[in-house]
C-alpha positions, 0 to 999 in steps of 0.5 A, a space after each residue: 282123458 285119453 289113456 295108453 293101454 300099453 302091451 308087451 309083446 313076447 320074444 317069438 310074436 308068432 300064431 301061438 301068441 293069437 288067442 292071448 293077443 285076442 283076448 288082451 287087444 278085445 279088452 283094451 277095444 271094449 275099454 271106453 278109457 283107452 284110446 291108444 293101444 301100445 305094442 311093446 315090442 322091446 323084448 320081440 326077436 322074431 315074429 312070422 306073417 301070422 303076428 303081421 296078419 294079427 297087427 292088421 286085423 287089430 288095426 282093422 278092429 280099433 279104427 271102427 271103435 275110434 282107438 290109434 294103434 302104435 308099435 313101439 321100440 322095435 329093434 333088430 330083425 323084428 323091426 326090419 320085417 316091419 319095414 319090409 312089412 310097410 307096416 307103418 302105412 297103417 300103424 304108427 311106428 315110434 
């Protein structure tokens, strides 16, 4: 059975964010019952090259522990610098 850890992200996604985004995305990697991690990014108004950089790296992490990643409800100025980003060349984005 797989399960869907689903994570909201703040409205500023940026370096101040890393330590609790470590700490939530370590656990969800170490849960044998997750199998996609989710990132909310519904409420996301802004977020800097260090959340970019934080997004690769978890993707880096889950593909060696078998676990999708995915951003979710990107909008506004959040989702174009993801486009800009080609962030979806290594992360789904829905």
């Amino acid at each position: 059975m797989s399960s869907v850890k689903l994570v909201r992200l703040p409205e500023k996604f940026d370096f101040s964010y890393h330590k609790k985004f470590n700490e939530e995305m370590d656990t969800a990697l170490k849960n044998p019952e997750v199998s996609n991690i989710d990132l909310d990014f519904s409420t996301v108004s802004y977020l800097d090259s260090a959340a970019l950089g934080m997004i690769v790296y978890l993707h880096k992490k889950a593909s060696a522990v078998n676990k999708s990643i995915a951003i979710i409800n990107a909008s506004g100025t959040a989702a174009e610098i993801l486009k800009v980003a080609n962030i979806e060349r290594i992360v789904t984005v829905k």
